[in-house]
PLY file of the C-alpha trace (Angstrom):
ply
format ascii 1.0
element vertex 548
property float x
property float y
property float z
element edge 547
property int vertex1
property int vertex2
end_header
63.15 60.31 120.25
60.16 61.66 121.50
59.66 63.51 124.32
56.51 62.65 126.36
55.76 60.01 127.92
53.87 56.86 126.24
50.76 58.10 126.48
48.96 54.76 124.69
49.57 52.58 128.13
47.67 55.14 129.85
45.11 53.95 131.67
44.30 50.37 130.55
40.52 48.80 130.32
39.32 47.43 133.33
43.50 47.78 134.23
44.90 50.13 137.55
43.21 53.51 137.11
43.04 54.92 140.60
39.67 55.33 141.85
40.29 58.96 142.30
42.78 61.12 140.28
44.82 62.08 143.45
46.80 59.36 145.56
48.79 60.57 148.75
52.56 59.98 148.20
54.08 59.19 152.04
57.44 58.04 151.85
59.07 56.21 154.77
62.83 55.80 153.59
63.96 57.71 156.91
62.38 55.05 159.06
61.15 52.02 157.61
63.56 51.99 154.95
66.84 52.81 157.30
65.76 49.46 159.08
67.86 48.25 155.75
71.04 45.64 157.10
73.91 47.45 156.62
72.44 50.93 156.50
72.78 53.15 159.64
71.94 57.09 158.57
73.00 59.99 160.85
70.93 62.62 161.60
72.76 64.89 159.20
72.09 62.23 156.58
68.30 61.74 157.01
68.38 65.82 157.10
69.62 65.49 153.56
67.72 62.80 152.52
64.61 64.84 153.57
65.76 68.16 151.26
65.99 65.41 148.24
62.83 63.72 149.05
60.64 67.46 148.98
62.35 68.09 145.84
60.67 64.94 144.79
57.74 66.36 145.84
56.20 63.28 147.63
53.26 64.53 150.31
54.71 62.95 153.55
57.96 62.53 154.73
58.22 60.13 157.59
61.52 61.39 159.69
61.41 58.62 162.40
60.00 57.52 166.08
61.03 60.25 168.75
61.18 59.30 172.28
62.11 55.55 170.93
65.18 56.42 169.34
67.21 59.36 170.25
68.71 59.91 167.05
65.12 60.76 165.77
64.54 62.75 168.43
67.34 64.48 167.17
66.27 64.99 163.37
62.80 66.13 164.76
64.54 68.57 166.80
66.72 69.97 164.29
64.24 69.66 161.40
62.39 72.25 163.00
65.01 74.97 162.95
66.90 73.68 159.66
64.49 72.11 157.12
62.29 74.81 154.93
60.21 72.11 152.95
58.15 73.53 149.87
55.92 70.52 149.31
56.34 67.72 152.03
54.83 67.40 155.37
56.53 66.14 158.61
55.53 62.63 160.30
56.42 61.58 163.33
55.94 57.43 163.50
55.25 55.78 167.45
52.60 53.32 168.95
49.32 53.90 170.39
48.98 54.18 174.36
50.36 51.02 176.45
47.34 48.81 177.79
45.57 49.75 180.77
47.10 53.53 180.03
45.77 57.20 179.12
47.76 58.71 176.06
48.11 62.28 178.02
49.99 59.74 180.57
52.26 57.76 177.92
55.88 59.06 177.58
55.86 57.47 174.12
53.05 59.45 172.99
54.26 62.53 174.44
57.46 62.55 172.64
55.35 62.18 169.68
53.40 65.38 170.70
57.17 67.10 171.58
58.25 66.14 168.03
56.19 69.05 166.99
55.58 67.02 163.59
52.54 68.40 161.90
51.71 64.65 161.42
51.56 61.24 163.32
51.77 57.87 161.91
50.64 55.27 164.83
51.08 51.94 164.46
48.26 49.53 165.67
47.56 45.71 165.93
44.77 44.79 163.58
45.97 40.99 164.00
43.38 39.52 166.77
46.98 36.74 167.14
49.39 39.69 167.57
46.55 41.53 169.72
46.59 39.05 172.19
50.05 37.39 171.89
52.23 40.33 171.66
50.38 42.82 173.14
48.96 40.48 175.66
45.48 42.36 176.11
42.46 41.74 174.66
40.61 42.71 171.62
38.33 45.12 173.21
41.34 47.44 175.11
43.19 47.71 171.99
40.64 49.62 169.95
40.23 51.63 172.98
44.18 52.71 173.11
43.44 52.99 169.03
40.51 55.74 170.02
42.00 57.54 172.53
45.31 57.88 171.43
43.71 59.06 167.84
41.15 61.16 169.74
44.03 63.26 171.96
46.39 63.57 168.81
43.03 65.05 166.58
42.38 66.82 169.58
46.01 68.56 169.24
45.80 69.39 166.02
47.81 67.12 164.25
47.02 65.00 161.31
46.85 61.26 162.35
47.50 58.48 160.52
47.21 55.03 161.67
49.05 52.33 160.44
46.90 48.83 160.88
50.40 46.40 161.21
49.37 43.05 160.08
46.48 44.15 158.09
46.18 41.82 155.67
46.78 38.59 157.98
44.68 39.80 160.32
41.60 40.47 158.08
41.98 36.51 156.59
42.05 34.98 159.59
39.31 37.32 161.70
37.77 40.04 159.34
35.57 41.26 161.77
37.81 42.23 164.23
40.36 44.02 161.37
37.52 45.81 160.06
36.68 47.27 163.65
40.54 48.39 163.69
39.96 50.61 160.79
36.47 51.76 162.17
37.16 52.28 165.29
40.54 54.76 163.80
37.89 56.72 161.59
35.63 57.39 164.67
38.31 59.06 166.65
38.93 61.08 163.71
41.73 59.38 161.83
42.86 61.38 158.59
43.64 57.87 156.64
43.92 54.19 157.64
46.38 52.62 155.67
46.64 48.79 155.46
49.63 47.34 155.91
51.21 43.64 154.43
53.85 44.08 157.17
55.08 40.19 156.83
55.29 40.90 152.48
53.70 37.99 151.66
50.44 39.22 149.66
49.55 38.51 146.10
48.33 41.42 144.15
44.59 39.81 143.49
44.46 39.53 147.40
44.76 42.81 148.13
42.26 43.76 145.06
39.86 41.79 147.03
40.48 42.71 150.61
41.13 46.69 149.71
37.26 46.65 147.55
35.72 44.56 150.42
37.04 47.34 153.28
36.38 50.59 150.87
32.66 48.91 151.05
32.55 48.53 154.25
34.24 51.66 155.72
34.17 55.54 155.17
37.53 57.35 154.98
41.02 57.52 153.14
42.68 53.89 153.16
46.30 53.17 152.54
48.75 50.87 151.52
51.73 50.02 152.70
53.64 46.77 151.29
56.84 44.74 151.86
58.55 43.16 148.87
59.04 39.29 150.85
56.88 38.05 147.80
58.50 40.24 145.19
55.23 41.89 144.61
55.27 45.04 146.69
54.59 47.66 143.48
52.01 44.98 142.07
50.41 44.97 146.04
50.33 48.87 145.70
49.08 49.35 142.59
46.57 46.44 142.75
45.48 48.78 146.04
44.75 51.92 144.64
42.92 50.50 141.62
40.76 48.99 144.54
39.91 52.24 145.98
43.11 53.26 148.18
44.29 56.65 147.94
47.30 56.78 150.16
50.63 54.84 148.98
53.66 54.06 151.26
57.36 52.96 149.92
60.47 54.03 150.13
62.84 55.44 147.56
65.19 52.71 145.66
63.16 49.87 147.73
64.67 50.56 150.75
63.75 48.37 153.90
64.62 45.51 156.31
64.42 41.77 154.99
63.69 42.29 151.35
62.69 45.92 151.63
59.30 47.83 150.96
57.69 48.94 147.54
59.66 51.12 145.88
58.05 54.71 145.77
59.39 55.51 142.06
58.43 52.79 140.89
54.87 53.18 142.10
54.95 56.63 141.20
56.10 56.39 137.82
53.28 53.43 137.13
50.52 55.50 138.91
51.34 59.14 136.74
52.53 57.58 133.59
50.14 54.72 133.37
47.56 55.31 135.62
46.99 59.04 134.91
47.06 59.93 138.11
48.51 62.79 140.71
50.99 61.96 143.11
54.37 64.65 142.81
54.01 68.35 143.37
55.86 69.95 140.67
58.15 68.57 138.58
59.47 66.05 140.73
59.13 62.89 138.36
61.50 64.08 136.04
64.05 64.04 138.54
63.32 61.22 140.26
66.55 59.01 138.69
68.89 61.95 139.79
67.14 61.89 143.72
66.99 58.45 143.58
70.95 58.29 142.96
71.59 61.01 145.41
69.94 59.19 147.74
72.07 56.58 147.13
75.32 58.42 147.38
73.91 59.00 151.14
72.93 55.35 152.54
76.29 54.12 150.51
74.50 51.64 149.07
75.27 51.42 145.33
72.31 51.96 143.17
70.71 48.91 141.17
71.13 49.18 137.69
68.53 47.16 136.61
66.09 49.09 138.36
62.60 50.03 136.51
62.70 53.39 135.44
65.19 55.16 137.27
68.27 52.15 137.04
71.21 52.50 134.46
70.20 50.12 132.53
66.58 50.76 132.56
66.81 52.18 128.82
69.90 50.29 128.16
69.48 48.45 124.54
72.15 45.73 123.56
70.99 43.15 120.85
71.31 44.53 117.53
67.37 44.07 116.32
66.76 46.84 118.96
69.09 49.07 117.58
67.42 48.60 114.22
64.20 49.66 115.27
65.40 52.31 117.82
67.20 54.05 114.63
63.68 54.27 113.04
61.24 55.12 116.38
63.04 54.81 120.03
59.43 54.20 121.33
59.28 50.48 119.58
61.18 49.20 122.56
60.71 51.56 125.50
57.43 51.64 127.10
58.15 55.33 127.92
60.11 58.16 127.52
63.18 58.29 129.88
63.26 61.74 130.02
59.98 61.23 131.94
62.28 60.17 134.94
65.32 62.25 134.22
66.58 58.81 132.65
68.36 58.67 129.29
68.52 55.87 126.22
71.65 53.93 126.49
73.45 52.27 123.70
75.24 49.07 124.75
77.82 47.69 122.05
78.97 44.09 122.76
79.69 41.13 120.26
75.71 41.26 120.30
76.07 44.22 118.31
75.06 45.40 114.48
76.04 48.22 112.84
72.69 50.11 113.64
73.88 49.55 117.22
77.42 51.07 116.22
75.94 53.98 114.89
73.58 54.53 117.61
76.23 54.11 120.47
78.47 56.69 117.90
75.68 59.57 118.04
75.45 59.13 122.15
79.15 59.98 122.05
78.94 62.67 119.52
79.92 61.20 117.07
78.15 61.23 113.40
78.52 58.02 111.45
75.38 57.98 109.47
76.37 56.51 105.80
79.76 55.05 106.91
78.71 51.72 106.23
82.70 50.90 105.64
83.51 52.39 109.06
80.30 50.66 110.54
81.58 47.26 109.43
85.26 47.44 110.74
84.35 49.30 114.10
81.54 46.03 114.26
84.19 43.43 113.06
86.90 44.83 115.54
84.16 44.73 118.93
83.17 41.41 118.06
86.83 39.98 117.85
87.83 41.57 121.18
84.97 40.58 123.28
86.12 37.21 121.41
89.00 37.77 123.34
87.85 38.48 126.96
86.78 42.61 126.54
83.63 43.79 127.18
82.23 47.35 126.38
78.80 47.06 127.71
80.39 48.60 131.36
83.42 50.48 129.64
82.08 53.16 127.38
86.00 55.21 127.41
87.48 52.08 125.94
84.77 51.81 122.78
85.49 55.48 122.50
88.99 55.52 122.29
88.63 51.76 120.14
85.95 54.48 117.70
88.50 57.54 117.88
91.01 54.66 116.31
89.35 54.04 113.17
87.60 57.08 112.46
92.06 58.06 112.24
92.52 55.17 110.40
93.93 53.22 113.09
95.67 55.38 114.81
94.39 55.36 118.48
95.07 59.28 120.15
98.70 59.45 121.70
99.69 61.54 124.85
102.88 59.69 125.64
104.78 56.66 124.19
105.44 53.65 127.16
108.84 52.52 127.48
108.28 50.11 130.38
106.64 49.55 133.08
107.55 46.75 136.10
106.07 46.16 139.92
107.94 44.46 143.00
106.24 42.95 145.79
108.12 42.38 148.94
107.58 40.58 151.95
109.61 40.68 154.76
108.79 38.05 157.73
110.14 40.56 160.53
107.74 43.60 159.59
104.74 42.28 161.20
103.04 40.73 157.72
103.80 43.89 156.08
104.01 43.47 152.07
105.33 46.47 150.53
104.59 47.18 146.84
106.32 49.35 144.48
106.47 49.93 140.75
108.48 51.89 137.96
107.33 53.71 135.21
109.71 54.83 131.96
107.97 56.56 129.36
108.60 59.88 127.24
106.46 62.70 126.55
106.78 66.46 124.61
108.88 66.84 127.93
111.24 63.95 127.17
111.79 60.71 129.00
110.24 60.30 132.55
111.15 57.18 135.16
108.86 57.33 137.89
108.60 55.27 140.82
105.57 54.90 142.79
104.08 52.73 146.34
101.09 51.16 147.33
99.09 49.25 149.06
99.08 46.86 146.17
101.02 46.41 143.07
98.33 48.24 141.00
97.91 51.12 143.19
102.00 51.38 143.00
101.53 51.22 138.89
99.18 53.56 139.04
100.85 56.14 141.71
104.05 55.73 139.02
102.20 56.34 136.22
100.45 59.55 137.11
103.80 60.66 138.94
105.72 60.11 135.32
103.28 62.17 133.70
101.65 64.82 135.80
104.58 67.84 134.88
103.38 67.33 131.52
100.11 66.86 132.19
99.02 68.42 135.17
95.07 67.60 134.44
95.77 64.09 135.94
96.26 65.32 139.50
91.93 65.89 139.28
91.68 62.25 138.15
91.18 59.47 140.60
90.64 55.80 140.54
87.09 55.11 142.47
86.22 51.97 141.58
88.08 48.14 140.40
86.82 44.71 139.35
88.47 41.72 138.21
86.55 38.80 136.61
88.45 35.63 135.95
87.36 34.38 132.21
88.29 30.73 132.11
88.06 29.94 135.65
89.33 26.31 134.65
92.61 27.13 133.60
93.69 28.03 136.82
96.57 30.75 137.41
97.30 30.77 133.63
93.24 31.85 132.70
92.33 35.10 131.15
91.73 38.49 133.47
89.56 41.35 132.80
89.92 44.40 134.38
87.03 47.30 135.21
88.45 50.63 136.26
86.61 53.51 136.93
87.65 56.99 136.89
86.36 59.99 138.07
87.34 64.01 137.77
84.78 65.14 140.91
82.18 66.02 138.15
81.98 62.77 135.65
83.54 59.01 135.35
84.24 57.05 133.06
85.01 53.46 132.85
88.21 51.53 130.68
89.18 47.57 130.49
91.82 46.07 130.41
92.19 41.97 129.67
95.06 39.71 129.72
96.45 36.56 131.11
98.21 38.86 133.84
96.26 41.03 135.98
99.16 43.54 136.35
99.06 43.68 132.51
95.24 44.33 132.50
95.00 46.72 134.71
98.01 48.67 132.80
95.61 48.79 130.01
92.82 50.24 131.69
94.80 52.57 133.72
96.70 54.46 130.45
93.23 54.06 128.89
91.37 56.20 131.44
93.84 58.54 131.56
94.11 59.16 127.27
90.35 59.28 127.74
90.31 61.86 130.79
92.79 64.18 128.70
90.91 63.42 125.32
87.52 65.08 127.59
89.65 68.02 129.09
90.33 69.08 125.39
94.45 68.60 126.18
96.36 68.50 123.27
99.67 65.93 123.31
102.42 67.55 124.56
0 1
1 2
2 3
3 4
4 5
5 6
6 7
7 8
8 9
9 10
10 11
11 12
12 13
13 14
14 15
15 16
16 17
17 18
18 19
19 20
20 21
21 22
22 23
23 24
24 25
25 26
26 27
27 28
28 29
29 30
30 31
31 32
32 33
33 34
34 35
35 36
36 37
37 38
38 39
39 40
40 41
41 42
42 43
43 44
44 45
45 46
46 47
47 48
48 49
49 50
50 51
51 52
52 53
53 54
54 55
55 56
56 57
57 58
58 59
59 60
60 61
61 62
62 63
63 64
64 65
65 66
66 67
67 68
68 69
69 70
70 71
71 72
72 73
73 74
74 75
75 76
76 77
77 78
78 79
79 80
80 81
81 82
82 83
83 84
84 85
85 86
86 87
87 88
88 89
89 90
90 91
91 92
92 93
93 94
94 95
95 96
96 97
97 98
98 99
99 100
100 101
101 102
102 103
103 104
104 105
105 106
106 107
107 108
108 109
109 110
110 111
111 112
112 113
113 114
114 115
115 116
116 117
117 118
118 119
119 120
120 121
121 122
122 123
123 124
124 125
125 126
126 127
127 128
128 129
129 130
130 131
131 132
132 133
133 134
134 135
135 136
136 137
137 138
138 139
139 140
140 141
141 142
142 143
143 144
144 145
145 146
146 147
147 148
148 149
149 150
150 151
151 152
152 153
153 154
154 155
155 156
156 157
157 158
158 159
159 160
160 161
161 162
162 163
163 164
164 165
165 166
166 167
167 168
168 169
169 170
170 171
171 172
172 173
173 174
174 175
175 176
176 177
177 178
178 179
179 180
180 181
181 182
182 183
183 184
184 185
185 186
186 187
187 188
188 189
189 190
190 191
191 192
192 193
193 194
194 195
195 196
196 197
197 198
198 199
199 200
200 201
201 202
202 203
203 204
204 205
205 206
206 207
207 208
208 209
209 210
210 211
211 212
212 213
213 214
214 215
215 216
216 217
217 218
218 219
219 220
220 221
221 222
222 223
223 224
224 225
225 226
226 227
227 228
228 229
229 230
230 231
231 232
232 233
233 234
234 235
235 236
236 237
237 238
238 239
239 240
240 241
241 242
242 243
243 244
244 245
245 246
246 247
247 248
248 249
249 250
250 251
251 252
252 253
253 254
254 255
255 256
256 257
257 258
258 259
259 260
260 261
261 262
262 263
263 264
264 265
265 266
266 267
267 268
268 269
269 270
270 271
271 272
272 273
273 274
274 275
275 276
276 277
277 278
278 279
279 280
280 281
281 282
282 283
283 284
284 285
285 286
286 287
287 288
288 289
289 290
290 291
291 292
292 293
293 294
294 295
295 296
296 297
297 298
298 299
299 300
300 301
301 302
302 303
303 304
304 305
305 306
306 307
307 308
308 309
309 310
310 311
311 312
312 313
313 314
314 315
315 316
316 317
317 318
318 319
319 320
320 321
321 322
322 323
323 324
324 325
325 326
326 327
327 328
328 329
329 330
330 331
331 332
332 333
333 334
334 335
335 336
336 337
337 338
338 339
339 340
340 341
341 342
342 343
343 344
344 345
345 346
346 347
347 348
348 349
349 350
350 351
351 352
352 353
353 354
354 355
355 356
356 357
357 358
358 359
359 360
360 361
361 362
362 363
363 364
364 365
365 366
366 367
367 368
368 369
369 370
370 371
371 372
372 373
373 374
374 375
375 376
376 377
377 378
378 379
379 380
380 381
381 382
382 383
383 384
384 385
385 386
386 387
387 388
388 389
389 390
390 391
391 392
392 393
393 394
394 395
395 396
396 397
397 398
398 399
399 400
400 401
401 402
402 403
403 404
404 405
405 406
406 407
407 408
408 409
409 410
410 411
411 412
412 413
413 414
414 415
415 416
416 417
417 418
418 419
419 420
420 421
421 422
422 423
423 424
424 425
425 426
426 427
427 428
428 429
429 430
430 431
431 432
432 433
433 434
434 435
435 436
436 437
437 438
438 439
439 440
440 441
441 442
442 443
443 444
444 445
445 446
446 447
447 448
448 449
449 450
450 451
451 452
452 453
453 454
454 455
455 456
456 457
457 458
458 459
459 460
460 461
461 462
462 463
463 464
464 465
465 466
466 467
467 468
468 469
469 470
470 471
471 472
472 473
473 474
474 475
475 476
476 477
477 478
478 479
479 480
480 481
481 482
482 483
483 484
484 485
485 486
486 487
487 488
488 489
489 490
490 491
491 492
492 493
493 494
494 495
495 496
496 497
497 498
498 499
499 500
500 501
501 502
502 503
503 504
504 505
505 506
506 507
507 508
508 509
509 510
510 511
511 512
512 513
513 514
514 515
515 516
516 517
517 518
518 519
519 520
520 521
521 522
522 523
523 524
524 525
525 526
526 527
527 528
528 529
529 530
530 531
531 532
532 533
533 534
534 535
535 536
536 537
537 538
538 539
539 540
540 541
541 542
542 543
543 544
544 545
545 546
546 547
């Protein structure tokens, strides 16, 4: 595999080169993207969030809007005394002066000042409609509160950046007037303007026009900053700094309300690895999927693994012509190296799958089966039967393993205790307030001899699997690290009812990896028993216990 990036996409004719070889990276996650429904960040969290994003090494770091919402006020306040950033700057986000009002006189403004930000991000009308109907002033008093507010924050020392809201709507319906937003923001000594598609609904050849017809009209830095509602908030972005903008806004994994904003990596990865351009201080690309899952750990919002570049499955290869060419030169089918984003080639083995994709998945798990065509053939034979029958291995890389270990020992799977039998009871009694109590048994034997275990929960497979770890843990007392973080159940043959076919996800973690098993059957107990002893052979297996 190589290891630099595809450098042959670089820069396409007459494609997205920026017009200059530096573009501003301002992320907003903190406050446009914790608009998100369903994500509410404390201020310990956004502190967090803003260690991960400097180790990025994005330019800007947007932390909130002080005076507006105390929790900023909050992170602003304690950012001062406990964030040490190495390559970010500080940005405070608020409004321009009220109508009819001096900024020195605004409390809104003045919290901005208090922030002690090194930067402020004001938001202006540039929308004539919204000038008029929202604000309710006229055209003339809002580029004066643009001016002066701009003018006292220069005057301050801070860098300014204004943020023309409705940008693009604005400048279709009265161009004039948009234009003499942006103007008027330079003249009072604006750092950068950057346009914003605040309603998402801009096609990337739009903004190509209306970005070259402003960067001919205007002197300064311009901006972009793009919601996805049209799906094409990256395209927007990048069609934007080809057109002469040199200042990108997003937020990391696409955060933001309705259908979120552009996602920062994504532009990032496009601009450096495509574009040839600067964005990141240091090294900050190559861990961009590792920040951008942190980050995710944070908000609680599971990452998308079909996002570009930095998503699980973003290098993920399944059908077997793939895996052909793959074994010959990984870069036939990946349009860059993953390494480039701290990503990694996957190997998915499904019914889909030929031996080449056997073999590959074999040598991610350490396992050499070059030349073992026989070995190939039954190990491809056996995964096609059993996704025949309901498994999958695409999510459950522990089962393939331990289904591998098998018939590399001729069949043998790897055995840490011998099962008895197993049973659950579920009881419901009318006079404990709804209360169903669960409970299952466990007999097995081990090195130690035979264990019965009984075990409760709030479920019959959290009882099996409290009795299961309960019958084995003197023997193998490894298993008290493991824990069960995450189950699905997918019903196969939906139209057979209660009698159709169950499969099972588990996945298991130790606090520093996990690992995922299935289980299938026409009982879900009975799947999830599989999956369950699977993950824990497979835990063991990785500890380096021996049976006992």
């Amino acid at each position: 595999m190589s290891t630099t990036a595809t450098s042959g996409l670089a820069r396409p004719a007459g494609g997205h080169r920026p017009a200059s070889d530096v573009v501003q990276v301002y992320d907003t996650t903190l406050r446009d993207g914790a608009q998100q429904e369903g994500m509410n960040l404390s201020v310990a969290d956004k502190l967090a969030i803003a260690v991960l994003l400097d180790e990025l090494g994005v330019g800007y770091i947007e932390g909130g809007w002080p005076g507006a919402i105390p929790k900023d006020t909050e992170f602003f306040a304690r950012a001062a005394k406990e964030l040490d950033l190495r390559h970010a700057r500080l940005a405070a986000f608020g409004s321009t002066c009220k109508a009819g009002a001096q900024p020195h006189e605004d409390p809104q403004v003045q919290a901005l000042v208090e922030s002690e930000a090194p930067v402020v991000t004001l938001v202006a009308k540039s929308d004539i409609r919204h000038v008029e109907r929202a604000l309710r002033t006229d055209g003339q008093e809002n580029l004066r509160m643009i001016a002066a507010t701009v003018r006292y924050l220069v005057g301050l020392g801070r860098e300014v950046v204004l943020d023309a809201e409705h940008f693009f709507d604005g400048y279709r319906y009265d161009r004039e007037y948009a234009l003499s937003c942006v103007r008027t923001a330079f003249e009072a000594g604006a750092a950068t303007v950057v346009l914003c598609d605040t309603n998402g609904g801009m096609l990337p050849d739009w903004v190509a026009q209306v970005v070259t017809e402003v960067r001919a009209a205007t002197d300064g830095r311009l901006g972009i900053h793009a919601h996805n509602d049209s799906g094409c908030a990256v395209a927007n972005s990048l069609a934007a700094v080809a057109a002469g903008a040199g200042h990108v806004q997003g937020t990391v994994n696409g955060y933001g309300e309705r259908t979120g904003n552009a996602d920062l990596i994504t532009c990032v990865a496009n601009l450096e690895l495509k574009g040839g351009a600067r964005t990141l201080a240091g090294d900050g690309l190559a861990e961009s999927s590792r920040i951008a899952h942190a980050i995710s750990e944070i908000t609680n919002i599971s990452p998308y693994a079909r996002q570009p570049y930095v998503g699980a499955s973003a290098f993920a290869h399944k059908a077997g012509l793939h895996a052909s060419a793959i074994r010959v030169d990984p870069d036939l089918y990946q349009h860059v190296d993953p390494v480039a984003v701290g990503n990694d080639m996957r190997m998915l083995v499904s019914e889909m799958a030929g031996r080449a994709s056997i073999e590959l998945k074999g040598r991610e798990l350490g396992f050499d089966l070059t030349g073992r065509s026989e070995l190939l053939t039954r190990v491809t034979t056996r995964v096609k039967e059993a996704e025949a029958a309901g498994y999958t291995y695409d999510a459950a890389d522990a089962s393939f393993e331990l289904l591998l270990r098998a018939e590399l020992d001729g069949g043998r799977a790897p055995r840490f205790f011998d099962v008895e039998s197993w049973r659950t009871f579920v009881e419901h009694r009318p006079g404990d307030e709804g209360l169903v109590n669960s409970e299952a048994t466990v007999k097995l034997r081990t090195g130690r001899g035979r264990m019965i275990s009984t075990g409760e929960g709030n479920g019959p497979v959290n009882a099996l699997d409290h009795a299961l770890r309960a019958a084995l843990v003197a023997t193998y007392p490894e298993i008290e690290d493991f824990e069960l973080i995450d189950y699905k159940v997918r019903i196969l043959d939906s139209q057979q009812g209660t009698d159709a076919i169950i499969r099972v996800l588990i996945e298991t973690s130790d606090g520093h990896e996990s690992w995922s098993t299935v289980g299938v059957g026409t009982n879900i107990i009975e799947a999830s028993w599989e999956a369950l002893t699977d993950a824990i052979v497979w835990g063991l297996l990785h500890r380096g216990v021996e049976p006992r």
